[in-house]
C-alpha positions as CSV (number, residue, x, y, z in Angstrom):
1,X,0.0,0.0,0.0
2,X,2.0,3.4,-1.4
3,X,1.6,6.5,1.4
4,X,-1.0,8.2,-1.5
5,X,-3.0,5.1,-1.3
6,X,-3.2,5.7,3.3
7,X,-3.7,9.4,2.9
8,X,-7.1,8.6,0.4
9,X,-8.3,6.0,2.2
10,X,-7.8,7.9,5.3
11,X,-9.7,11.0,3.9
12,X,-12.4,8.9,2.3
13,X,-13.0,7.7,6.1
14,X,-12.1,10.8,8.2
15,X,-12.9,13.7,6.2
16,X,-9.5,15.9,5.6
17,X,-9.8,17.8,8.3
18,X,-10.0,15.6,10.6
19,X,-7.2,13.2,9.1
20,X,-4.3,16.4,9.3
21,X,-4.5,15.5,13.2
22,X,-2.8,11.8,12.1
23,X,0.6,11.2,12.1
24,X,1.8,7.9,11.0
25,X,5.1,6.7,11.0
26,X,7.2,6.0,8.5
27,X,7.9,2.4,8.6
28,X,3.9,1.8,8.3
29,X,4.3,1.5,4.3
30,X,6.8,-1.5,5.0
31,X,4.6,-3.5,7.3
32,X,2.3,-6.2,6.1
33,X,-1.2,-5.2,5.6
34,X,-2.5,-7.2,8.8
35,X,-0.2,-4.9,11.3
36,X,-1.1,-2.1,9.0
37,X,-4.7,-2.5,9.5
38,X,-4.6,-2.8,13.0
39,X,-2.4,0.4,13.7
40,X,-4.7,2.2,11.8
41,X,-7.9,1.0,13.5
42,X,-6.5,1.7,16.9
43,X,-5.5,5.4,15.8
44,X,-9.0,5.5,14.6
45,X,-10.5,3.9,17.6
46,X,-8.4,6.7,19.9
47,X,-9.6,9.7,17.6
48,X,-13.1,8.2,17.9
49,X,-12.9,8.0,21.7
50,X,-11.3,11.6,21.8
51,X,-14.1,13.0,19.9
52,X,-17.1,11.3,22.2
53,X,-15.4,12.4,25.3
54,X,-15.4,15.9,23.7
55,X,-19.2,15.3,22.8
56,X,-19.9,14.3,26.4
57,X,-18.6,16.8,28.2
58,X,-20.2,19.4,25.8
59,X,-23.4,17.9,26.7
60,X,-22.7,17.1,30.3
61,X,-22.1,21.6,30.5
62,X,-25.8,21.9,28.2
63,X,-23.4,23.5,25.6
64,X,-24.5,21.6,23.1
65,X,-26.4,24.4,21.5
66,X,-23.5,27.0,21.8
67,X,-21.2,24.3,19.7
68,X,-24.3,23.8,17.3
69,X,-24.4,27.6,16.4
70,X,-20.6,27.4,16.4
71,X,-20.6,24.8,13.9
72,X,-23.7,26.2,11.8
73,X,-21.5,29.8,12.0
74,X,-18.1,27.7,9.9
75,X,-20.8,26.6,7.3
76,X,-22.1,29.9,6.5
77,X,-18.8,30.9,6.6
78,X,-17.5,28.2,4.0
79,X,-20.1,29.6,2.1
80,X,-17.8,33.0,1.2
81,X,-21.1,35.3,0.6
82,X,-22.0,39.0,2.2
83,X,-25.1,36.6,3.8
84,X,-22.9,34.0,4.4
85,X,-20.9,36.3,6.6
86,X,-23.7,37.6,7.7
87,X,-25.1,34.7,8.9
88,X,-21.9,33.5,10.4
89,X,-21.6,36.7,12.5
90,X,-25.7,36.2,13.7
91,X,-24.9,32.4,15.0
92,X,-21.6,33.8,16.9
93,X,-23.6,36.0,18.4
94,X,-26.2,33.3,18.9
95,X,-23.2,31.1,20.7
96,X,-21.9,33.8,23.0
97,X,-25.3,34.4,24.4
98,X,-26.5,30.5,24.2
99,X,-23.2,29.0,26.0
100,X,-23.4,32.3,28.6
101,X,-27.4,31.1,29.5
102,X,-26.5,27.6,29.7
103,X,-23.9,28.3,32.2
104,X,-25.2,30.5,34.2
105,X,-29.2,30.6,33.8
106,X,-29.4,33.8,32.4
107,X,-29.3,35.3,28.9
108,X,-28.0,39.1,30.6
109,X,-25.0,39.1,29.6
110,X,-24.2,41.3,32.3
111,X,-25.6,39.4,35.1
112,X,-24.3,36.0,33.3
113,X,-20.5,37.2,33.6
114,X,-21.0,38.1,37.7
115,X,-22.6,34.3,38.2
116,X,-20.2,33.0,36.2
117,X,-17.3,34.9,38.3
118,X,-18.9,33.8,41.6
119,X,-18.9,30.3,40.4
120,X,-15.3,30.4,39.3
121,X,-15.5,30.0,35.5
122,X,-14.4,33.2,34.9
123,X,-11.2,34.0,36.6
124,X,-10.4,33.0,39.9
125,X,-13.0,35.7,41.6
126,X,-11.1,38.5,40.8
127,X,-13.1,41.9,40.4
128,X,-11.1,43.4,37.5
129,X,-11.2,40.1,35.7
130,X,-14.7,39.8,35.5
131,X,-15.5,43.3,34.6
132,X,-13.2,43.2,32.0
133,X,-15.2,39.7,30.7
134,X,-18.7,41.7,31.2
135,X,-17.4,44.7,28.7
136,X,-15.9,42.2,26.4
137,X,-18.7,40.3,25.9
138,X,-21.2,43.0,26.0
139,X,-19.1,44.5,23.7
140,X,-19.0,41.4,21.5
141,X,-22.7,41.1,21.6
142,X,-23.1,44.7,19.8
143,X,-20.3,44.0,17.2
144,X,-21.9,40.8,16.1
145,X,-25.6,42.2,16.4
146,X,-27.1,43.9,13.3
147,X,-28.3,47.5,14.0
148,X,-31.2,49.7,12.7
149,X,-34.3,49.0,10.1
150,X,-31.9,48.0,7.1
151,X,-29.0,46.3,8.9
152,X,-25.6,46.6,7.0
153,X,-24.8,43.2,5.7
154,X,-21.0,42.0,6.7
155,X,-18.6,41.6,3.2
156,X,-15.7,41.6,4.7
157,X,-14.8,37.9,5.4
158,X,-12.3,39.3,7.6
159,X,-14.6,40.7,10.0
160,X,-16.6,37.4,9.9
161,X,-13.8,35.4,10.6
162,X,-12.4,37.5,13.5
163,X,-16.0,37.2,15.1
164,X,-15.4,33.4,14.3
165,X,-12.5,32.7,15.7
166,X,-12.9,35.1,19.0
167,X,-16.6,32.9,19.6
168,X,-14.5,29.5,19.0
169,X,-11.9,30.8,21.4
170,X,-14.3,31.9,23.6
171,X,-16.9,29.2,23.9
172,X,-14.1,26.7,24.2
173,X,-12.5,28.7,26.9
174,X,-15.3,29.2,29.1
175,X,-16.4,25.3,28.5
176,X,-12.8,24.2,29.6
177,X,-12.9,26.6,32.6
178,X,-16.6,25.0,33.8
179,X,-15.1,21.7,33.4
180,X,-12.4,22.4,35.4
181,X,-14.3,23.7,38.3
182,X,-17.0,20.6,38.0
């Protein structure tokens, strides 16, 4: 089996993004195809168990919406239209705000940043910290939300993908902090 022949099959299997997290040794070509098979499967069995521990613990924190909205925000994204980026910019909002409630029991952001400080997923209690999380995200909340009657649609993909990658960073931040603290 040649390396092109691993790196197909692999991304007929996996999808390519998820096969760029493989490495596979070298000396893989040169074994037979019995070992070969069985390496594989267990790298594939250990990516699959990452993956459903990642899944559990998103739905053990009730993020599970947040991370849908986060993933619905990449495909309209992908798409690389003003609604697309439009679009993408509405369901990061829709993430801050959903992974926020689901924490802390409100959608204020305000009020969601002080319960979240008192239970210790933001910072470690300190003051300044979690005022400087309140103005961020209430900050965040305007710059993704559309203003007035005939809201300006978003073509620039650059603005789209900073709100992107700031909600990723952010939703994954705050659901490692609340598993820490459970």
């Amino acid at each position: 089996m040649t390396q092109e022949q691993v790196c197909s099959a692999c991304v007929d299997q996996l999808a390519f993004k998820d096969v760029c997290y493989f490495s596979f040794p070298v000396g893989l070509l040169d074994v037979d195809e019995k070992s070969r098979k069985l390496f594989l499967e267990q790298v594939s069995n250990q990516f699959i168990e990452t993956r459903m521990r990642q899944i559990a613990n998103i739905e053990k924190l009730g993020l599970t919406e947040a991370f849908r909205y986060l993933q619905n925000a990449q495909q309209r994204f992908q798409t690389r239209t003003p609604e697309g980026y439009s679009n993408c910019k509405t369901d990061c909002r829709n993430a801050v705000i959903s992974a926020l409630s689901s924490l802390s029991g409100t959608e204020d952001i305000r009020k969601a940043v002080k319960i979240l400080g008192k239970k210790g997923i933001i910072g470690a209690r300190e003051e300044e910290l979690i005022a400087a999380f309140e103005n961020l995200l209430a900050k965040m909340k305007d710059v993704l939300s559309k203003k007035g009657p005939h809201p300006p649609m978003a073509t620039e993909e650059e603005d789209a993908e900073l709100a992107l990658n700031i909600t990723q960073a952010l939703v994954t931040y705050l659901g490692k902090r609340a598993l820490q603290v459970k």
